[in-house]
C-alpha positions as CSV (number, residue, x, y, z in Angstrom):
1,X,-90.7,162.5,-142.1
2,X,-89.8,165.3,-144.5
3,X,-90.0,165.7,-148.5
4,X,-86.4,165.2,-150.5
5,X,-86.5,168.9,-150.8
6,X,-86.7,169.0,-146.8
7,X,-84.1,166.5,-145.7
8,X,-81.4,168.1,-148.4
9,X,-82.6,171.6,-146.5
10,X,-81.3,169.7,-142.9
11,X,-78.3,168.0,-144.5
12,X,-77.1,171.6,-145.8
13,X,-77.8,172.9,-142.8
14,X,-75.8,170.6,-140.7
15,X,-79.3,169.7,-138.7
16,X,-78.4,165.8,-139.1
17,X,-74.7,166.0,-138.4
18,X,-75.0,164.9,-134.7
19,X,-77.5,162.3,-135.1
20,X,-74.5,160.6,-138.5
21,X,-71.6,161.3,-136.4
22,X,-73.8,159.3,-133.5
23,X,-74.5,156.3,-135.8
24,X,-71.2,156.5,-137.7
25,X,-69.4,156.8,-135.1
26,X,-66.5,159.2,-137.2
27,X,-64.7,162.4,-136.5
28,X,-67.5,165.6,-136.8
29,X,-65.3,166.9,-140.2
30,X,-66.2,163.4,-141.9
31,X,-69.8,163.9,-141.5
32,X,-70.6,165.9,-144.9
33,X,-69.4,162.4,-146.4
34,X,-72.1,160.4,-145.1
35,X,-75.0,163.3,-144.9
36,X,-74.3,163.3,-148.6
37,X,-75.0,160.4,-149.5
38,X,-78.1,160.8,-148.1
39,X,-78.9,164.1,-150.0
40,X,-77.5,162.3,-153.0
41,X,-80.3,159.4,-152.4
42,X,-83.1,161.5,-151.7
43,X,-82.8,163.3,-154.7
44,X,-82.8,160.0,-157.0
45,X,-85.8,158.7,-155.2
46,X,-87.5,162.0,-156.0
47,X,-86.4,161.0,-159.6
48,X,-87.7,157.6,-159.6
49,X,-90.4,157.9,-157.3
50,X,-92.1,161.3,-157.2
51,X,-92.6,163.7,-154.0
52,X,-93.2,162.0,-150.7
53,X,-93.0,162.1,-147.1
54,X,-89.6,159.9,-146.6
55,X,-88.0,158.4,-144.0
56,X,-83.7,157.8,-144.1
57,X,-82.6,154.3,-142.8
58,X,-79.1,152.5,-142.8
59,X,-77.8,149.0,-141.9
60,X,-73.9,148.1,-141.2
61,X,-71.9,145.7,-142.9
62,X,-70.2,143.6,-140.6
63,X,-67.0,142.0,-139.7
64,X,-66.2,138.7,-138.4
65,X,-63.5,139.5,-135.3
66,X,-62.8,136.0,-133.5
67,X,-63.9,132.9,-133.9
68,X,-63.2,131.6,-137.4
69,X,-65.2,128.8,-138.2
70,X,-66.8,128.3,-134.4
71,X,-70.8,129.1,-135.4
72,X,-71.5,126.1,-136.9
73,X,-70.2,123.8,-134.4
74,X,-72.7,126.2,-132.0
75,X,-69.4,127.8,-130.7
76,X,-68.6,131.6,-129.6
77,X,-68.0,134.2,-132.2
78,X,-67.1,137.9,-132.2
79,X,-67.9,140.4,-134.4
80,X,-68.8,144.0,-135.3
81,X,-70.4,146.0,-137.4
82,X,-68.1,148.4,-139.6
83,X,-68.2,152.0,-141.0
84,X,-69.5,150.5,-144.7
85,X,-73.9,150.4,-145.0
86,X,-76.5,150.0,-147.0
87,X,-78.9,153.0,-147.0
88,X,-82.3,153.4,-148.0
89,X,-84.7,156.7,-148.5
90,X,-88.1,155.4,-147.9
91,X,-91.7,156.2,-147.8
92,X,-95.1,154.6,-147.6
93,X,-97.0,154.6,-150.9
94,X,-100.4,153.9,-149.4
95,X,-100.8,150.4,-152.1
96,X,-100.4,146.6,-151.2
97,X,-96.9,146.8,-153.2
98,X,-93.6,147.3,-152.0
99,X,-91.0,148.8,-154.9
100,X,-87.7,148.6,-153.8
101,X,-84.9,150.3,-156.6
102,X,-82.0,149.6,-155.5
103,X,-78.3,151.3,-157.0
104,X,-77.5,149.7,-160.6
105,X,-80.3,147.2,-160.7
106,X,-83.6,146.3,-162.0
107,X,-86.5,147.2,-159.4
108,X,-87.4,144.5,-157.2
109,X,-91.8,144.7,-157.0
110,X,-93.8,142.5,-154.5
111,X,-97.3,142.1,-154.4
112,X,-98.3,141.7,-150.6
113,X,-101.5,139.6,-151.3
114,X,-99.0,136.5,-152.7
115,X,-95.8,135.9,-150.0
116,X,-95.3,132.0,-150.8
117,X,-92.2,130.8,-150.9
118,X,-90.8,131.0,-154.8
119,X,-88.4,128.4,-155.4
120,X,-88.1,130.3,-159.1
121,X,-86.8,133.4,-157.0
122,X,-84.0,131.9,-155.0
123,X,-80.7,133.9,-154.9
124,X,-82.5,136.5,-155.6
125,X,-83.3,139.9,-153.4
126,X,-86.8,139.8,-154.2
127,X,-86.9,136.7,-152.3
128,X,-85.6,138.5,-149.9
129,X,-88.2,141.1,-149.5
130,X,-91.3,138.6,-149.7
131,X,-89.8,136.7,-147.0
132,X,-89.4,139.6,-144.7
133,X,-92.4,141.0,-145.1
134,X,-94.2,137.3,-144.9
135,X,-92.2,136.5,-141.2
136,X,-93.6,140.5,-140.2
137,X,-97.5,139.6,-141.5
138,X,-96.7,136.2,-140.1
139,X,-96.3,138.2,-136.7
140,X,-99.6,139.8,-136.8
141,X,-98.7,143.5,-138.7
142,X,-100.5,145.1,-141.2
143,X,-97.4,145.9,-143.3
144,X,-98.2,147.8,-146.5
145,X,-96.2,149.0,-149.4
146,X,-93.8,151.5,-149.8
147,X,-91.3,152.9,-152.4
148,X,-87.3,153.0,-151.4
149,X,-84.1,153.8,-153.0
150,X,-81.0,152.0,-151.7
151,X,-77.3,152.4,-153.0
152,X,-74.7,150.5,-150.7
153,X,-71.0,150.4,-150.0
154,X,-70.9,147.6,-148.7
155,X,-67.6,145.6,-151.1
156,X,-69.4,142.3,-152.6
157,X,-66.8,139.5,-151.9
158,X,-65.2,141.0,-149.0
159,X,-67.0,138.9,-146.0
160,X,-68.3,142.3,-144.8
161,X,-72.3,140.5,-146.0
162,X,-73.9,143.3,-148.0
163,X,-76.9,140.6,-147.8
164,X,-76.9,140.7,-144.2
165,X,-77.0,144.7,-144.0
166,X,-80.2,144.5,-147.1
167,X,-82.0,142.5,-144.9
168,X,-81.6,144.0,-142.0
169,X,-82.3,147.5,-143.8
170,X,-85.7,146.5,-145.0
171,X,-86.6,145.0,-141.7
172,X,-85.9,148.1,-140.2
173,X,-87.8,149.8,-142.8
174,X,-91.1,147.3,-142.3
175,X,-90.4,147.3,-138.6
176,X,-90.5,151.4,-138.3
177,X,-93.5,152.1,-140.4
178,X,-95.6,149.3,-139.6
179,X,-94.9,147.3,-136.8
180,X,-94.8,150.4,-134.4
181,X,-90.7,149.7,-134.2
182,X,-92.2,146.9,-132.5
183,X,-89.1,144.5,-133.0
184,X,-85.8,144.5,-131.4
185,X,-82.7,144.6,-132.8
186,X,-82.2,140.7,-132.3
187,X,-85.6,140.1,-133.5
188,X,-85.0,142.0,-137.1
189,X,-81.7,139.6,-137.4
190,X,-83.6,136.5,-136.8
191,X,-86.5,137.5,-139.6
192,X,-83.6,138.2,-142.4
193,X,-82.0,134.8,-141.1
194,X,-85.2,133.2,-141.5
195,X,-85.8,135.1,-145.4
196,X,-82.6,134.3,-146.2
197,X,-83.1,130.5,-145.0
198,X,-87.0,129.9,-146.1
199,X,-87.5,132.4,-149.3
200,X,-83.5,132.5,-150.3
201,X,-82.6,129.4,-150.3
202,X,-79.3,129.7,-148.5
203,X,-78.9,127.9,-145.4
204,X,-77.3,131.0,-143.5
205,X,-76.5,131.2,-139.7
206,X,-77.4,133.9,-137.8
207,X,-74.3,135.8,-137.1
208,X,-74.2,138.4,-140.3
209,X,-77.1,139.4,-139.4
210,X,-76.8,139.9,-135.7
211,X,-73.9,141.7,-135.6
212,X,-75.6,144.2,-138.4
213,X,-78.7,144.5,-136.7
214,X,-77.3,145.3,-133.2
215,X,-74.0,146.9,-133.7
216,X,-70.6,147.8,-132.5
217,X,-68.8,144.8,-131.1
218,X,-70.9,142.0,-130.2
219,X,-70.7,138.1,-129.2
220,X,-72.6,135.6,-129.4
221,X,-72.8,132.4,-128.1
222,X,-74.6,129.5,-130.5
223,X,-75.2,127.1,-128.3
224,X,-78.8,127.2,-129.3
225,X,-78.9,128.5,-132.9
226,X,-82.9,129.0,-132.0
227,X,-81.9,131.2,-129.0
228,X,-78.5,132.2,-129.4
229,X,-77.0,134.5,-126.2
230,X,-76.0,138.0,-127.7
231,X,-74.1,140.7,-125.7
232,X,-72.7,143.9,-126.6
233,X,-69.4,144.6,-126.0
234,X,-68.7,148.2,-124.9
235,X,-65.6,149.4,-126.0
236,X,-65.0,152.4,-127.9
237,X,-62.5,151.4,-131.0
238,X,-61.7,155.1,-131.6
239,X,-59.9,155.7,-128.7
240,X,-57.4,152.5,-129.9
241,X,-55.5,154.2,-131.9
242,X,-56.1,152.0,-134.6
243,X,-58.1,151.5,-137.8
244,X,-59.8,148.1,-139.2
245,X,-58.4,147.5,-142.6
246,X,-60.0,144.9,-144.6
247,X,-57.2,144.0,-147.6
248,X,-58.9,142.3,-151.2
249,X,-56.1,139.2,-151.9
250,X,-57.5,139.9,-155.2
251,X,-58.3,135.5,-155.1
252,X,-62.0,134.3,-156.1
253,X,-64.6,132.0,-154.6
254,X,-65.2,130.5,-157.7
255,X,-64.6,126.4,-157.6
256,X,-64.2,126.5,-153.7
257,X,-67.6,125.5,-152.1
258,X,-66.3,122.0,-151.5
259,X,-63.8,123.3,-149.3
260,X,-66.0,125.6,-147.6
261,X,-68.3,122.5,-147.0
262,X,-65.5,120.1,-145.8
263,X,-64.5,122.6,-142.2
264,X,-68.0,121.6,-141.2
265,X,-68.1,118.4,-142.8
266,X,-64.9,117.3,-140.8
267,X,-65.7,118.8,-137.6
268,X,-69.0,117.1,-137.4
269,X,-67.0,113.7,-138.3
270,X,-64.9,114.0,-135.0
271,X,-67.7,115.3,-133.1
272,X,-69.4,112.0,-134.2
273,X,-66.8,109.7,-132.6
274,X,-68.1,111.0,-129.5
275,X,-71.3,110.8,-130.7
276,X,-72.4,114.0,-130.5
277,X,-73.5,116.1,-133.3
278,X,-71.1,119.3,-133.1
279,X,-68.1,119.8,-131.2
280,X,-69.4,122.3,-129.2
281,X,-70.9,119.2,-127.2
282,X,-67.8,117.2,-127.3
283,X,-65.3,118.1,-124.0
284,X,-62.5,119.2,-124.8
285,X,-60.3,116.7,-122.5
286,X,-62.3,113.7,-124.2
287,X,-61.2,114.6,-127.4
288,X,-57.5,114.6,-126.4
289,X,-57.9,111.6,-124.8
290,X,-59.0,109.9,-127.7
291,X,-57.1,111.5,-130.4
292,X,-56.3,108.3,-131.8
293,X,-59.3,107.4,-132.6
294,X,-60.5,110.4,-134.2
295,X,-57.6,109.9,-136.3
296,X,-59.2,106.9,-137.4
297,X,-62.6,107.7,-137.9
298,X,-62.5,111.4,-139.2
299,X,-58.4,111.9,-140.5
300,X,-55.8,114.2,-139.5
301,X,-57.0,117.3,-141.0
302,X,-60.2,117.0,-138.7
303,X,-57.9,116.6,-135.8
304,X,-56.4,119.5,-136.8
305,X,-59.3,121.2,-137.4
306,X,-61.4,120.1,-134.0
307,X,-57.9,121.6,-132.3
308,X,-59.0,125.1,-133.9
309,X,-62.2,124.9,-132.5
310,X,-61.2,124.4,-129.2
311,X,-58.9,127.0,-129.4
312,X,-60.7,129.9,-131.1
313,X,-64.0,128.6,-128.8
314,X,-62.3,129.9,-125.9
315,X,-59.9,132.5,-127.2
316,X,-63.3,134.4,-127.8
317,X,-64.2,134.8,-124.2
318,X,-59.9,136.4,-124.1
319,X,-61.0,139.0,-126.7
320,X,-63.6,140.0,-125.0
321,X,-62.6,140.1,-121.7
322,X,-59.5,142.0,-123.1
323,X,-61.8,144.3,-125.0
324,X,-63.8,144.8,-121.8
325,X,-60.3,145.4,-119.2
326,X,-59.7,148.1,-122.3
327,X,-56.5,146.1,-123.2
328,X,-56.0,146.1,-126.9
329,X,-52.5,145.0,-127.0
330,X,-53.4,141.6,-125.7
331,X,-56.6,141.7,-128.1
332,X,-54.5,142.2,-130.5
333,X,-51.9,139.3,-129.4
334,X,-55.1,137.1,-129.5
335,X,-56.1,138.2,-133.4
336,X,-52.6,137.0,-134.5
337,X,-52.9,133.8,-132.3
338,X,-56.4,133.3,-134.0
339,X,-55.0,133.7,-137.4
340,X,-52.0,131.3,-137.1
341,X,-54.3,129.2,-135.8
342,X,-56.6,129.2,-139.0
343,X,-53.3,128.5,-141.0
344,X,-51.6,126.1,-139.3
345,X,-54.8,123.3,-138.1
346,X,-57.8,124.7,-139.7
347,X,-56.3,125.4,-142.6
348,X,-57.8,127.5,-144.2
349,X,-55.5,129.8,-145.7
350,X,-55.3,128.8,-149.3
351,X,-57.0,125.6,-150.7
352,X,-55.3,122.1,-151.2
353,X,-56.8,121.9,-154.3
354,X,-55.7,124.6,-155.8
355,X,-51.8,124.6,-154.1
356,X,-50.5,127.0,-156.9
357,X,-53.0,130.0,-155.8
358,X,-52.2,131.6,-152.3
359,X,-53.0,135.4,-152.4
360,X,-54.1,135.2,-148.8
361,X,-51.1,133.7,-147.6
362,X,-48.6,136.2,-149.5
363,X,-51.0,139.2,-148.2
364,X,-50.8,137.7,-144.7
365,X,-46.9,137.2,-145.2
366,X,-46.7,140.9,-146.3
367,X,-49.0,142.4,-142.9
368,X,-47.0,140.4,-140.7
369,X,-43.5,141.7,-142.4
370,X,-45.1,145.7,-142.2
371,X,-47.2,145.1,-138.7
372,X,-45.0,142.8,-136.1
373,X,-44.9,144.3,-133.1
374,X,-47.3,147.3,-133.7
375,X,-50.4,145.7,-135.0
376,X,-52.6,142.4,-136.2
377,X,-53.5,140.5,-139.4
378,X,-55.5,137.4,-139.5
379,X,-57.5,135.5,-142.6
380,X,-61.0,137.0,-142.7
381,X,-64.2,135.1,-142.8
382,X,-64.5,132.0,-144.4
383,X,-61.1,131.5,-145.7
384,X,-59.1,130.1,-149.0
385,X,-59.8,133.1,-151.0
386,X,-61.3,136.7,-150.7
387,X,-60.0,138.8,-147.6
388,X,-57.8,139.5,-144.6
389,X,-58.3,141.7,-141.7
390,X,-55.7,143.9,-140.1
391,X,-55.9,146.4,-137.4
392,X,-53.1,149.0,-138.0
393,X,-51.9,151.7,-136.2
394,X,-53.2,155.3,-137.3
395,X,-49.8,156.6,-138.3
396,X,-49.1,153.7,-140.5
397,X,-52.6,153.8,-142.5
398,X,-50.9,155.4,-145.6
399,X,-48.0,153.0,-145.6
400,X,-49.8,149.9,-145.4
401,X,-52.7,150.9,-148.2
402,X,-48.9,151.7,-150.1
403,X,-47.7,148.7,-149.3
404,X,-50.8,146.2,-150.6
405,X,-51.8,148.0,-153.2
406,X,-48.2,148.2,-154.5
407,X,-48.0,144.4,-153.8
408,X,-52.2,143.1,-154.7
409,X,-53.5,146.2,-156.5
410,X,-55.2,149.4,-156.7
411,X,-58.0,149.5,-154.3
412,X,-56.9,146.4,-152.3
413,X,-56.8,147.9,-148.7
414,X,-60.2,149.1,-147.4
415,X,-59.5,151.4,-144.3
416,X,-63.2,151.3,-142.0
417,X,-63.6,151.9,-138.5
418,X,-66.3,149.8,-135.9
419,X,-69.8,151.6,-136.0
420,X,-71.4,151.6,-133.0
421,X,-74.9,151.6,-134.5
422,X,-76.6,148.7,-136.1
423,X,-79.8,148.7,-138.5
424,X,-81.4,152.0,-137.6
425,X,-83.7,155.0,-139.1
426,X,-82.2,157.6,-139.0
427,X,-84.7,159.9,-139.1
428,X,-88.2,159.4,-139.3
């Protein structure tokens, strides 16, 4: 640990510029980007906070890669963690209070002697907190307060989970100064599932959080959500060529959770036919035998929609294997088969109740046109609104943030790169 004074010392120095380039995994002349923020941090916890032995920690926001729509029919996602974090300069502060201030909000305060369950704080990130720290007491730690400052840039809306990389950032911070770094990287996922489940109030899956907490490009297999398989999948994105760009349709969320609700809903109405609970348990050659009767029971769209799950299910274990045989062009052949396959049977592209809005499809229509042939596009996350993902050649980076922003608006295209590091301190 080292005073604010201290750690802006080491940053001017350079004396953290391997261990950044490490976690960030960018070029050695972006470095002073990231180191600054740090120094930038450090100095407005001295601000709010006084003079203290602190400790710098980050966590990843992440990016859903393949599998749209897979994890809650306990199906096979991929995903990684991305160049965007939430960072936190930390100390302990000796009391039974944690005080976390984080960028352009009121200070969330917890008193460790009360960690029920507040039903009045749902939604909010002092829920959070309590709930984190409750699952780490709950595990037999003596975790104490401390004082942090966090500032993010992390885009709200974008399906990159900025909640995912908070919780993971203060289970990091609880897990480093009082739990002997005692937890693993899966372990700090499961306890901000389980805030974000108990003390949030949001019944979350688990797959934000994994791929923040263990980094780089991971997948994970759901078949049991208590248990779910994680492995990391070694392949170093820099050496592609190409850069992840995550393009804002500019399209809300607002008015769209019963369509969200439905791709579940619907897939869970064929899986019953069969009567199994998800469609992960359903075989594949029943369903087609018996399409007709689905067709009954559930409707067309949940045909359409149980075909995407099949499909994506398995065209997981092609990305990575192609990831793994270092073959990006057929990783990349297998992000635009993923994405026509959102649009065309899980349809999920725009929303049939609102026919009249379709950003995403126009932006998609616009990265096809620009990246045939050279790169891929496909919706992002959950779907009818917010983002799409692209992976575009290097030398076309300035041509497509040209082209969308031109098209959607300035500050639409959101260049990022895979980190290879998940939740981590940085230095201690």
């Amino acid at each position: 640990m080292a005073s604010p004074n201290q750690i802006r010392r080491l940053i001017s120095n350079g004396e953290l510029d391997n261990k950044i380039t490490s976690v960030y995994g960018c070029e050695p002349e972006k470095t002073a980007a990231y180191a600054n923020r740090f120094a930038d941090a450090a100095e407005k916890f001295e601000i709010i906070f006084g003079t203290a032995d602190i400790s710098l920690f980050s966590a990843p926001g992440r990016t859903e890669i393949g599998g749209n729509h897979t994890d809650h029919q306990h199906g096979h996602v991929l995903a990684g963690s991305v160049d965007v974090d939430t960072i936190a300069i930390a100390a302990r502060n000796g009391t039974g209070v944690i005080r976390i201030q984080s960028d352009g909000h009121l200070m969330d305060t917890i008193e460790l002697d009360d960690l029920r369950v507040r039903t009045s704080e749902y939604n909010r990130s002092s829920a959070l907190i309590r709930g984190i720290a409750a699952k780490f007491k709950g595990l037999g730690y003596p975790v104490g307060g401390f004082d942090a400052y966090t500032t993010s840039n992390v885009l709200k809306g974008s399906g990159l989970s900025s909640s995912a990389a908070f919780e993971v950032l203060v289970g990091n911070i609880i897990n480093t100064f009082f739990a002997g770094s005692g937890q693993d990287p899966t372990s700090i996922a499961k306890i901000g599932q389980y805030a974000e489940n108990v003390y949030y109030g949001k019944p979350c899956g688990l797959m934000d959080q994994m791929a923040s907490s263990v980094g780089g490009i991971v997948t994970i297999d759901f078949a049991s959500t208590e248990s779910p398989v994680v492995e990391k999948v070694e392949f170093d994105f820099r050496r592609s060529g190409f850069s992840l760009c995550i393009i804002d349709s500019g399209a809300g969320h607002g008015d769209l959770t019963e369509e969200y609700a439905a791709i579940p809903c619907e897939m869970k109405a064929a899986a019953a036919v069969f009567g199994k609970p998800y469609l992960r348990e359903v075989a594949e050659e029943d369903f087609y035998a018996k399409i007709a009767e689905v067709r009954a029971a559930a409707g067309d769209r949940a045909v359409l929609r149980a075909i995407h799950f099949f499909a994506d299910d398995k065209r997981v274990g092609r990305q990575v294997a192609a990831l793994k045989n270092d073959d990006f062009y057929q990783f990349r052949e297998l992000i635009i088969e993923s994405g026509r396959s959102s649009d065309m049977y899980l349809q999920n592209v725009f929303a049939a109740s609102h026919p009249q809005e379709q950003s995403v499809s126009i932006v998609l229509a616009l990265c096809e046109r620009l990246l045939a042939g050279k790169g891929a596009w496909r919706v992002h996350g959950g779907g009818f609104a917010g983002t799409i993902q692209a992976f575009v050649p290097n030398y076309m980076l300035e041509e497509m943030k040209d082209t969308m922003e031109k098209a959607i608006g300035a500050g639409a295209c959101h260049i990022m790169n895979i980190r290879p590091v998940g939740g981590t301190c940085i230095l201690e």
